[in-house]
C-alpha positions in Angstrom: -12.0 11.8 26.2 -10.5 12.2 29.8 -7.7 14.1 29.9 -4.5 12.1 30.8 -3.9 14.4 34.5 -7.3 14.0 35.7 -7.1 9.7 35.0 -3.9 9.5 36.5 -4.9 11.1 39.5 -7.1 8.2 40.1 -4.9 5.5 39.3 -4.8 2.9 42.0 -1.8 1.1 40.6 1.6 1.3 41.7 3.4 -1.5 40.4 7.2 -1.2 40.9 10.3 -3.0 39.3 11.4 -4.8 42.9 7.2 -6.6 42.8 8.3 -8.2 39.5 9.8 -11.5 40.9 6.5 -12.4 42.6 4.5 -11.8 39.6 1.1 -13.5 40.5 -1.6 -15.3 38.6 -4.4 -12.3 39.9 -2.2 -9.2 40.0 -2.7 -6.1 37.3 0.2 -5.3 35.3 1.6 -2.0 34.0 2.1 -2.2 30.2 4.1 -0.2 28.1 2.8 -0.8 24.3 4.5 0.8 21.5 3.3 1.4 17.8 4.0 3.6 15.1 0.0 4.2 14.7 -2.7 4.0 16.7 -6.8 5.9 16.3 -7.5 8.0 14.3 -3.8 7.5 12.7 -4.5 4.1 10.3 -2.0 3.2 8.0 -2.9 -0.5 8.1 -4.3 -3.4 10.6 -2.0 -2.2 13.7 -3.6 0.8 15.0 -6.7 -1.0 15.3 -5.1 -4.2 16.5 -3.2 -2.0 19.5 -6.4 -0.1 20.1 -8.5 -3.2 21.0 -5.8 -4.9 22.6 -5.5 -2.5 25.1 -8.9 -1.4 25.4 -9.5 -4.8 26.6 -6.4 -5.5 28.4 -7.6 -2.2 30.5 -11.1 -4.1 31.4 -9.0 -6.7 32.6 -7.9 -4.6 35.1 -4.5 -3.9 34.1 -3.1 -0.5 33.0 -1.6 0.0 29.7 0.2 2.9 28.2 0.7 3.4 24.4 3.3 5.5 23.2 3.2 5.9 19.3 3.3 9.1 16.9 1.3 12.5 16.9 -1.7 13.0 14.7 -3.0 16.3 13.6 -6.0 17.2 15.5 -5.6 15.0 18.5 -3.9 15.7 22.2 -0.6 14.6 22.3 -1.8 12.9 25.7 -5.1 11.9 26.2 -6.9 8.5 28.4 -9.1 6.9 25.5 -11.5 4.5 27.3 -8.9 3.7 30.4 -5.7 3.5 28.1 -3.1 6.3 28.7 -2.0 7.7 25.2 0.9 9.2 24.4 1.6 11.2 21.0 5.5 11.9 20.2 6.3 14.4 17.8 9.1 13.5 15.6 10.6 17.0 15.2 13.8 16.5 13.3 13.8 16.1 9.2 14.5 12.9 7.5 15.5 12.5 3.8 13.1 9.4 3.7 11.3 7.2 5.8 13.3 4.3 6.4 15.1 7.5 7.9 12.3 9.1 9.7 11.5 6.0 11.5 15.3 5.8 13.3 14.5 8.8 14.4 11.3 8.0 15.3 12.0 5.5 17.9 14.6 8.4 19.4 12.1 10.1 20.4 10.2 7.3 21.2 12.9 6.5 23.8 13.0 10.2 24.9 9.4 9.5 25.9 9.5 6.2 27.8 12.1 7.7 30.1 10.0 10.7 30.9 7.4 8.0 31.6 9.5 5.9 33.8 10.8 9.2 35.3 7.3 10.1 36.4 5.3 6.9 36.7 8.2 4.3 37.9 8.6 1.5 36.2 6.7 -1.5 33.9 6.2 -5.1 33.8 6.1 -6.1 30.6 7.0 -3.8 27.4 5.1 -5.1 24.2 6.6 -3.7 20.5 4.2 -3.9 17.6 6.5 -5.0 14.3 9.8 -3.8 13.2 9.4 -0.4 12.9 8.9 0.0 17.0 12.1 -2.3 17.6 14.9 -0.5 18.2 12.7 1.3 21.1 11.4 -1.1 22.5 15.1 -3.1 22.6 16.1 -0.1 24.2 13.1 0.4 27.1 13.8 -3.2 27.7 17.6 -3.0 28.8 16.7 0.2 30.2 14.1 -1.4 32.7 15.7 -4.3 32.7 12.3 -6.4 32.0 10.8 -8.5 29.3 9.8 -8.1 25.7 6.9 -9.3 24.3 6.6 -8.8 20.4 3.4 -9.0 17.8 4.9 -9.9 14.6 1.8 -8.5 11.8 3.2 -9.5 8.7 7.2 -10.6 7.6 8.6 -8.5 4.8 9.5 -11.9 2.7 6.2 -12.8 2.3 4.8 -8.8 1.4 7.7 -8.3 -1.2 8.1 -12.3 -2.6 11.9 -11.9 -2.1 14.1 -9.7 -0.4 16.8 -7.9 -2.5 16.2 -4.7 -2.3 18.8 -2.7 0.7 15.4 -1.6 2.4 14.0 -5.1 2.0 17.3 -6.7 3.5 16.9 -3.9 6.4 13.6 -4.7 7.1 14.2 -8.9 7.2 17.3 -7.9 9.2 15.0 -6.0 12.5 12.6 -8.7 12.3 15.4 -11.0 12.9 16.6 -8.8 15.5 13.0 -8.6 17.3 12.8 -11.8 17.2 16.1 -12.2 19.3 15.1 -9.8 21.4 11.6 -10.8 22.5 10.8 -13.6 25.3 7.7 -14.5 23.4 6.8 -13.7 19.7 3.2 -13.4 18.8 1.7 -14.3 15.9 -2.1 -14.2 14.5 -1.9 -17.6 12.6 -0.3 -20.9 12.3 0.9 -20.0 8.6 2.8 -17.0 10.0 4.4 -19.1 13.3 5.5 -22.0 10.5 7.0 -18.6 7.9 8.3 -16.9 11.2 10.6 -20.4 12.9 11.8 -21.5 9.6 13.4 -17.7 8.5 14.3 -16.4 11.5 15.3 -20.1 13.3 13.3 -19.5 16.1 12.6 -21.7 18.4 8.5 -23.2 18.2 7.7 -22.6 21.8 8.7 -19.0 21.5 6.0 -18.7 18.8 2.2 -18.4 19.9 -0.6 -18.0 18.0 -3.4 -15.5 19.1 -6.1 -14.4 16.7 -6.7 -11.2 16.2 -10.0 -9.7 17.6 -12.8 -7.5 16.5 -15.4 -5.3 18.4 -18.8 -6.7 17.0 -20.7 -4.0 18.8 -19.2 -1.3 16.2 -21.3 -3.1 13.3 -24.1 -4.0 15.1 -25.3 -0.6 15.9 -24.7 0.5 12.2 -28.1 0.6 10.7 -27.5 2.4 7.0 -29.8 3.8 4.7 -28.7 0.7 2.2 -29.9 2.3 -1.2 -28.7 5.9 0.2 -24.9 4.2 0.3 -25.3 2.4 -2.7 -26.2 5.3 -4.7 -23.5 7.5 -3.7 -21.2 5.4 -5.0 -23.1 4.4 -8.4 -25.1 1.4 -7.4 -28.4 1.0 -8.3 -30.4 -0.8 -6.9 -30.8 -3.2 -9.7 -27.2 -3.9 -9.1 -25.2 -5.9 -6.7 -22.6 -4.5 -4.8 -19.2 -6.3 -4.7 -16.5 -4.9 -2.1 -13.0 -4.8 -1.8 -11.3 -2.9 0.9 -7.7 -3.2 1.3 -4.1 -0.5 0.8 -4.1 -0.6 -2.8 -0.5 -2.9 -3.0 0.3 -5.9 -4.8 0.2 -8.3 -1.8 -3.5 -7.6 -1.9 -4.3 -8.5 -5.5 -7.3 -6.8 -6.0 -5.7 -6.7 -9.7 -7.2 -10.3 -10.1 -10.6 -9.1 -8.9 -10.5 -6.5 -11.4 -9.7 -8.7 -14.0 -12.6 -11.2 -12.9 -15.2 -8.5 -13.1 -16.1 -9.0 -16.8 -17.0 -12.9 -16.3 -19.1 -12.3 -13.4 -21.6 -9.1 -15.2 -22.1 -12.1 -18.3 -23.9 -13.4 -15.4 -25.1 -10.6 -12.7 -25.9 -7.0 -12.6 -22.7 -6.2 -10.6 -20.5 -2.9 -9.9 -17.3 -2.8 -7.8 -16.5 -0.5 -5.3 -13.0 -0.9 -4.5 -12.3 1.1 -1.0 -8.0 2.0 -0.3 -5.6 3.5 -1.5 -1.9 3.1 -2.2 1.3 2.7 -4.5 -1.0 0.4 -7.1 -4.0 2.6 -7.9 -3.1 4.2 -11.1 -1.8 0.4 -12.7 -5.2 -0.6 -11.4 -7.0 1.9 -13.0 -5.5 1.1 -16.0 -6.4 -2.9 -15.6 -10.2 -1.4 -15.1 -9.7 0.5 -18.4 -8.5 -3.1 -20.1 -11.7 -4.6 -18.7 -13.7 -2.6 -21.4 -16.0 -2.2 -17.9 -14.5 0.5 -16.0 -17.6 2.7 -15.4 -18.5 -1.1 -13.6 -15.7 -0.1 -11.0 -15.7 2.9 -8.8 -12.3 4.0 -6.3 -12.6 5.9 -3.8 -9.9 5.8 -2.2 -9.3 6.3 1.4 -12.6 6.2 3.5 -13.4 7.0 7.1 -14.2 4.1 9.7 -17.8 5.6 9.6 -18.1 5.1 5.4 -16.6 2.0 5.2 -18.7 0.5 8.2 -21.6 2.2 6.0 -20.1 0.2 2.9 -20.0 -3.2 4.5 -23.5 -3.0 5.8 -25.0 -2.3 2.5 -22.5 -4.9 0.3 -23.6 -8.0 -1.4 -20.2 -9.8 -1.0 -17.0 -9.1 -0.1 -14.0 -10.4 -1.4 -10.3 -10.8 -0.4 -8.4 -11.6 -3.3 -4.7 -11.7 -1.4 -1.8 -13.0 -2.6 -0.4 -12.9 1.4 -2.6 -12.3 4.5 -1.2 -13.4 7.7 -4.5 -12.7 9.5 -7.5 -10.8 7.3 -8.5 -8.2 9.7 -11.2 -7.2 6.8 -12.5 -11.0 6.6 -13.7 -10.7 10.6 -15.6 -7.1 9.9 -17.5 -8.1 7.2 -18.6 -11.8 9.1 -19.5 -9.3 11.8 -21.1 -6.8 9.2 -23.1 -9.7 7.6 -21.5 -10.0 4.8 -20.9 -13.2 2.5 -16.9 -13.1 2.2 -15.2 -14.5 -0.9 -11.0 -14.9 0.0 -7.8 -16.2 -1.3 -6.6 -19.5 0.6 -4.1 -18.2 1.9 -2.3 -18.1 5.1 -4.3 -16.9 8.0 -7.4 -16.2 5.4 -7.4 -20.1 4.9 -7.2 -20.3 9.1 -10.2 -18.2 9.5 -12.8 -18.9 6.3 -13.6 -22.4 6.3 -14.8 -23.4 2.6 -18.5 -23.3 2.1 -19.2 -23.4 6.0 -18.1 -19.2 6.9 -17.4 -18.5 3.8 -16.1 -18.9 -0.4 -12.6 -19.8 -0.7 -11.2 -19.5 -4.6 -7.2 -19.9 -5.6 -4.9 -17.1 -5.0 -3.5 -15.3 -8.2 -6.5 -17.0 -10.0 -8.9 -14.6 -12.3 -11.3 -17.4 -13.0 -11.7 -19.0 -9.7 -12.5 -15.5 -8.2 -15.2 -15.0 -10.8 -16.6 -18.3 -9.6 -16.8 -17.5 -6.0 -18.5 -14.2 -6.4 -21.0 -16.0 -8.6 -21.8 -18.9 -5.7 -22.6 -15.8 -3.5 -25.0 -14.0 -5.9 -26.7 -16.9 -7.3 -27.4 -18.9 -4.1 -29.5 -16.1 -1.5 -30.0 -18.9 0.7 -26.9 -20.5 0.9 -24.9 -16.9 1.5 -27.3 -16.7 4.2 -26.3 -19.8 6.1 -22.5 -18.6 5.6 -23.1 -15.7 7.0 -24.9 -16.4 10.0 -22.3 -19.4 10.6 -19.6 -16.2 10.7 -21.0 -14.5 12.9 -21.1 -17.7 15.1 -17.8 -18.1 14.7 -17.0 -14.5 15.5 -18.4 -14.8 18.7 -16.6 -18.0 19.6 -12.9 -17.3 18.6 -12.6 -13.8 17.7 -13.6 -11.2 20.9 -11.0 -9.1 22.4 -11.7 -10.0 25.8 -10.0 -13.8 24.6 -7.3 -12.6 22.5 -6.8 -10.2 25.8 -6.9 -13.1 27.9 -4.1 -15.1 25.8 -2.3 -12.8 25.7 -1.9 -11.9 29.6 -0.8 -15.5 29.7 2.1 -14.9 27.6 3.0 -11.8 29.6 2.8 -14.1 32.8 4.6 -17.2 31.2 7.7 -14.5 30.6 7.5 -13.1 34.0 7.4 -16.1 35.9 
């Protein structure tokens, strides 16, 4: 990595507030993009949404700093592939981390005026979910510019209902960023119709871009298939089915556990189920119930490089969800070559079309789940023809240059 000093000594950019009003249809822009995680900190789909983003808002021409949290082992500021990073220590206690998140976007504020102390100031400041909001709210009166927001997922669609006081805080930010932003982006049409009907936005405000995926990051993945089977217990008289997901309700790998025993009357198969979270020890026990848990191996959290590993050497993933806004997983394993088996829901339903891409089976739904995996592993040629109609697809909808591209258009729609 460059260090940040040598990059900025290059920078030909000097974009000031007063060159705002005659924002043009060719000139770069000065970002300021902030997220609670970004590589190698990965809690879930953000950090490598933000990281790709950028990356290709940066070829682009444009200049985009990210301020999110520190992460053991890496520079708190660093240039990673033309995007200025920079890592915020959070170095007051909290009693939890509803808590530690308030006081994360302190600091976070502390930092942006350093920035705009040193650097001058930016076009366009772009907040990734709630827990970047009251930041972001705050650099946005401070520089007296425009918010853009990514919305990844709405709290009463992950928790079914919002009761709970950290529920109700949660609904009551993602209100608030809605308010607050001049454009709201979403990754599907499901989550633009959840997002206007609970938060009373208005449509326009909403648009829809995909989310992206680097294809090259798979393609030059060539595993020792039987070497990666093996270390997790497949033989290679067995299939391999995948799941890879945060171990939570909302993901519902507990129905895929549950439709393991239908699909071995059928198929040699063993599960490798790649996360970790709140839910592993109830699904543990659900393996136990199966009377087939040494069919089912955890492993719990992986590296990119292992789980890149596992998708190249799978015989079908599935996505059992119970609510996906987008399915970041769906895209790596059509890029990985994978045959993908996934709930219809939300933005899984946008991106697998049934029996073209990929198997869609009913959410919540055992049974259904059992069939899809079975019309993988009992059709070799079909899966095929899904597969290489995914990666057709990928390569039509889903590159970062064009979710880049939209996504400049937004920024110029608000500063016009």
């Amino acid at each position: 990595m460059t260090t940040l000093e040598d990059t900025r000594a290059k920078s030909h950019f000097n974009l000031v507030a007063s060159s705002r009003d005659s924002v043009s249809a060719t000139r770069p822009l000065r970002i300021l993009m902030l997220t609670w995680e970004y590589p190698p900190r990965i809690i879930g789909g953000i950090s490598r949404v933000v990281e790709g983003l950028s990356k290709a808002l940066v070829k682009l021409g444009n200049e985009v700093h990210v301020v999110t949290t520190e992460m053991p082992g890496s520079p708190m500021e660093e240039v990673d592939e033309g995007v200025f990073v920079h890592r915020v220590a959070v170095s007051s206690p909290a009693p939890n981390f509803h808590s530690w998140i308030l006081l994360m976007n302190h600091f976070f504020s502390k930092r942006v005026g350093a920035l705009v102390a040193e650097l001058g100031s930016f076009d366009i400041v772009h907040v990734h979910d709630w827990l970047v909001l009251p930041s972001g709210a705050e650099a946005k009166s401070f520089l007296q510019t425009k918010m853009v927001s990514t919305l990844h997922s709405l709290e009463f669609r992950r928790a079914g209902e919002v009761t709970s006081p950290e529920g109700r805080m949660i609904d009551s930010f993602e209100w608030w960023i809605t308010y607050e932003s001049s454009i709201i982006i979403v990754c599907s049409g499901s989550m633009k119709e959840d997002t206007k009907s609970r938060f009373k936005v208005p449509e326009a405000k909403i648009w829809v871009i995909p989310i992206g995926i680097d294809p090259s990051r798979f393609e030059k993945i060539r595993p020792d298939r039987d070497s990666v089977r093996a270390k997790y217990g497949v033989m290679p008289s067995e299939k391999l089915v995948l799941f890879v997901g945060r171990l939570t309700h909302q993901k519902g790998c507990e129905y895929l556990i549950r439709a393991l025993p239908s699909v071995s009357k059928f198929h040699n198969v063993k599960l490798v189920i790649v996360g970790d979270g709140y839910q592993r020890g109830e699904l543990e026990y659900a393996s136990a119930l199966t009377g087939e848990a040494w069919r089912i191996h955890f492993t719990g959290f992986l590296p990119d490089e292992e789980v890149a590993d596992l998708l190249r050497s799978a015989d079908v993933m599935v996505i059992p969800s119970v609510y996906e806004p987008f399915g970041v997983v769906a895209l790596e394993a059509m890029v990985a070559g994978v045959p993908v088996v996934a709930s219809d829901v939300d933005g899984l339903g946008e991106i697998i079309k049934h029996e073209h891409n990929g198997i869609l089976v009913f959410p919540r739904d055992s049974s259904s789940i059992s069939w899809g995996i079975s019309r993988v592993l009992s059709d070799p040629l079909n899966s095929a023809r899904l597969v290489e109609n995914a990666k057709k697809d990928i390569s039509a909808k889903y590159t970062w240059k064009a979710v880049a591209s939209l996504t400049l258009e937004a920024y110029k729609k608000v500063l016009q």
